[in-house]
C-alpha angles and dihedrals in degrees: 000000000000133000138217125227128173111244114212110228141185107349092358086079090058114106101189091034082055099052092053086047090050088045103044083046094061093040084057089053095054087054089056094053085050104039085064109023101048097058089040082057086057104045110033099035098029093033089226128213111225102244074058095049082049094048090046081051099048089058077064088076107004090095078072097063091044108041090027109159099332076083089058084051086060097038098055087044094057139054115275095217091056096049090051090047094050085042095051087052096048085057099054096047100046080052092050091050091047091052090043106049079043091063095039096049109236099100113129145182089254085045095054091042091066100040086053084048085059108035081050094054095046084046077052103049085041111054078044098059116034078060091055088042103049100062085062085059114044132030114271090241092060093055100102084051105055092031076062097042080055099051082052100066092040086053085060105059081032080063099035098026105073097041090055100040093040088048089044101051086048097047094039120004143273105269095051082063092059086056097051076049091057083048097061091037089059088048090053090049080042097056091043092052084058094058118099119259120255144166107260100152113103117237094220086052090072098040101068131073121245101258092046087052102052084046096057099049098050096048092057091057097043093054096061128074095204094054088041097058093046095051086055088050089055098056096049084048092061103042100052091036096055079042095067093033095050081070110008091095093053083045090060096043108031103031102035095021101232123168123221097266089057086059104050084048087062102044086045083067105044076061082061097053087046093049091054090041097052097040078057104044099096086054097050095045090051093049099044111012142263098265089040095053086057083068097036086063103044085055095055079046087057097047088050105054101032080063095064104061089051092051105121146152138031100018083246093062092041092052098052084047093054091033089058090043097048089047086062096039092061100038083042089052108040092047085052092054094045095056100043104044091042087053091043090053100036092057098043126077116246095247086064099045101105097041084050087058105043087054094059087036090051094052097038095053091027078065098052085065097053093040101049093059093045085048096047094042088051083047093055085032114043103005145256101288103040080052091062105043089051084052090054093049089047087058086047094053088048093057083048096054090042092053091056097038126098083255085075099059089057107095095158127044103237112258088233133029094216 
């Protein structure tokens, strides 16, 4: 009688390459928690307006605006395990004051603001530093692998996230999910802190000055069209994305009149999506390219939310609709985020890793900020539905401006950044 064992192969034998994955996983896990709880929070406890809803939004970006490059500056200077770890605390203890003030009963809109405020610029620090940290980790010809290793753990809170949290804000309340949140966000310090120690700050990053540095920098993405295009993308991204979250959620409750558990059910299968997206992206990058695949999935994006403000009709028939939507919004994201980010870090040295990232991450989240209160004043203005369907035309524009950029002529990440 034989027996069968799974075998870990490629980046699954990694230890150090494990641990970020376990990390980044959990941390997932804790946006989840905070992508559906927080704005709950808002709206069912605070009883938000939805120019509020679109300013709560908007601190989801707005650390961009203030900290901009000089982070990737810091960044660069400092050890990238230390920064995650120091990240993945700060979570944990902005959820546990939320839940908290909540309980005790003195939680307001300005409260929430500035907790927002915080949990959006440690998002921030975060997204910005585990991509400068994983090319020193991996070869540069295992990136898209690992970019897609890592998509697929975030598939998986993105599947089991929202339905718990959706079914636990409903059987117990809001702000207990953001404890269950703080919970994943100390088990992702914890995982990091088990990795061993290594030298990830780059010589020449301490050796500059800071302006040097933030010129630098600038000037490499700058000088190259396909950076330059990315970073573009980014920015419209953002915008029409904050645009449909800053009332997306109102849509959903107040519009088609879903509870909480609905909506979990929804986001759990836009992880779906993301999980199917992200086991296919090595073969889609190889059919079609690396810069065409950026489009390919801006235009899923597209399918997927145009299909929510048309939803209509029995709940059955709005939540196949949603639920179908929700399929081609996560495969069309994630393959979106695979290609970019293995592109972005294929093409950048290792030293300026952390201020290339912080520029598309600037103007990606910089965007949020600007988006979600355009998004919030349409949805006073104009109304819900007409909001959306703008949102949806911004991410097509943004395909279309992919597809006949210098990004889509890139069908192989360059074996070197410099």
């Amino acid at each position: 009688m034989c027996s069968l064992r799974f075998l870990p192969t490629g980046l699954w034998r990694q230890e150090t390459f494990l641990k970020l994955w376990a990390s980044q996983t959990l941390t997932h896990a804790g946006f989840q928690m905070q992508y559906l709880a927080v704005p709950l929070v808002a709206a069912l406890l605070l009883d938000a307006t939805p120019l509020q809803m679109g300013i709560l939004a908007s601190f989801g970006g707005a650390p961009a605006i203030v900290v901009g490059v000089f982070a990737g500056i810091w960044i660069d200077r400092r050890s990238k395990r230390a920064v995650l770890i120091g990240a993945a605390w700060g979570n944990a203890l902005a959820f546990l004051v939320i839940a908290i003030s909540a309980w005790l009963g003195f939680l307001s809109i300005p409260l929430l603001f500035a907790l927002a405020f915080a949990l959006g610029g440690l998002r921030f620090i975060v997204d910005v530093t585990y991509r400068a940290f994983l090319p020193s980790l991996v070869l540069r010809a295992q990136l898209i692998e690992a970019n897609s290793k890592l998509e697929m753990g975030r598939s998986a809170t993105e599947i089991v996230g929202p339905g718990f949290t959706g079914t636990l804000i409903q059987a117990v309340s809001a702000p207990f999910a953001l404890v269950v949140g703080a919970l994943a966000y100390a088990g992702s310090a914890l995982s990091l802190h088990r990795m061993r120690s290594q030298t990830d700050v780059s010589p020449r990053a301490t050796a500059l000055s800071v302006r040097g540095e933030l010129r630098e920098g600038l000037a490499f993405v700058m000088k190259s069209p396909v950076l330059r295009g990315l970073t573009i993308a980014a920015a419209m991204v953002g915008g029409t994305n904050a645009a449909i979250d800053s009332v997306g959620l109102l849509y959903l409750v107040r519009q088609l009149d879903l509870t909480p558990g609905l909506i979990g059910v929804m986001f759990s299968v836009s992880g779906v999506g993301w999980l199917v997206g992200a086991s296919l992206a090595r073969q889609t990058t190889r059919r079609i390219g690396l810069g065409r695949s950026t489009a390919a999935g801006l235009f899923l994006m597209t399918a997927g939310d145009v299909i929510i403000p048309l939803a209509g009709g029995p709940t059955t028939i709005v939540m196949l609709l949603l639920a179908g939507g929700a399929f081609l919004f996560g495969a069309g994201l994630v393959t979106y985020i695979i290609a970019r980010t293995s592109l972005q870090q294929s093409m950048t040295p290792d030293r300026l890793q952390g201020r290339v990232n912080v520029v598309l991450r600037m103007a990606f989240l910089g965007a949020i900020s600007i988006g979600a209160l355009v998004g919030g004043v349409l949805g006073e203005t104009i109304g819900l539905r007409p909001t959306l369907f703008i949102g949806a035309g911004g991410e097509l524009l943004t395909g279309v401006f992919l597809l006949w950029s210098a990004v889509s002529r890139v069908r192989e990440a360059p074996a070197s950044g410099e």
